[in-house]
N, C-alpha and C positions, 0 to 999 in steps of 0.2 A: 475463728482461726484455730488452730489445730495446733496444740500445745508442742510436740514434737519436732516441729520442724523450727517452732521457736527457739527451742532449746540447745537445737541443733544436732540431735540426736536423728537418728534415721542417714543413711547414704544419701546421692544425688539423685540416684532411682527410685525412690521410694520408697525403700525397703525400711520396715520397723522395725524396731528391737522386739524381740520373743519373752516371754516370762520364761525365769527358770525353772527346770523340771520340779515336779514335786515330789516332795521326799516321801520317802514308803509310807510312813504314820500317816500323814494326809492321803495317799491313792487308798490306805485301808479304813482312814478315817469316813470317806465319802463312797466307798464299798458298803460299809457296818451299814450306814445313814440307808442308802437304795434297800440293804434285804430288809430293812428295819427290825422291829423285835422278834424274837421268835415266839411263833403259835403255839402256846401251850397256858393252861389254863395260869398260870403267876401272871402271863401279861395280859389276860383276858379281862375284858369290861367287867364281865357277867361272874366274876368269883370275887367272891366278898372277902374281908379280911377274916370273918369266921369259919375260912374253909368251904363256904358252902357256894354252889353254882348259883345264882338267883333265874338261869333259865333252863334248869333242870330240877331245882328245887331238891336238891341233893349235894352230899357230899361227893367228890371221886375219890377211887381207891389214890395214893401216894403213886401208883408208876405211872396212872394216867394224866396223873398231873401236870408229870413231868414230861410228859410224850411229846414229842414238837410235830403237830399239823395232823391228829389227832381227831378231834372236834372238828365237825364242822357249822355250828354256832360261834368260834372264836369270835372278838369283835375286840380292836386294840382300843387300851386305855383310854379314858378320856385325860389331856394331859392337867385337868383343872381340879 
């Protein structure tokens, strides 16, 4: 049985009640989430916390580090 029409909620027609829009913080919150992190080596698997790439076996200079989409070996964090 269908909780809504118990409640008495919904018209004769069957029309439902809608959720309310979402506020901007949440449509930019679940925006952030879809592009996910940005591509540059700080969210990269493969850069160690010594600065150094473990799949180039090399340090990069500081702009490239910061470069977004850059590399194309990025591979995002493991979250563990």
């Amino acid at each position: 049985m269908a909780l809504r029409p118990v409640l008495g909620e919904g018209d004769a027609a069957g029309d439902e009640m809608s959720r309310h829009a979402e506020p901007d913080f949440v449509t930019d919150y679940k925006r952030w989430l879809a592009a996910g992190p940005p591509r540059c080596c700080h969210t990269c698997e493969n850069y160690g916390n010594d600065g150094m790439c473990v799949e180039f076996f090399m340090t990069p200079p500081a702009e490239f580090a910061e470069a977004v989409g850059e590399c194309p070996s990025w591979m995002q964090e493991v979250p563990f």
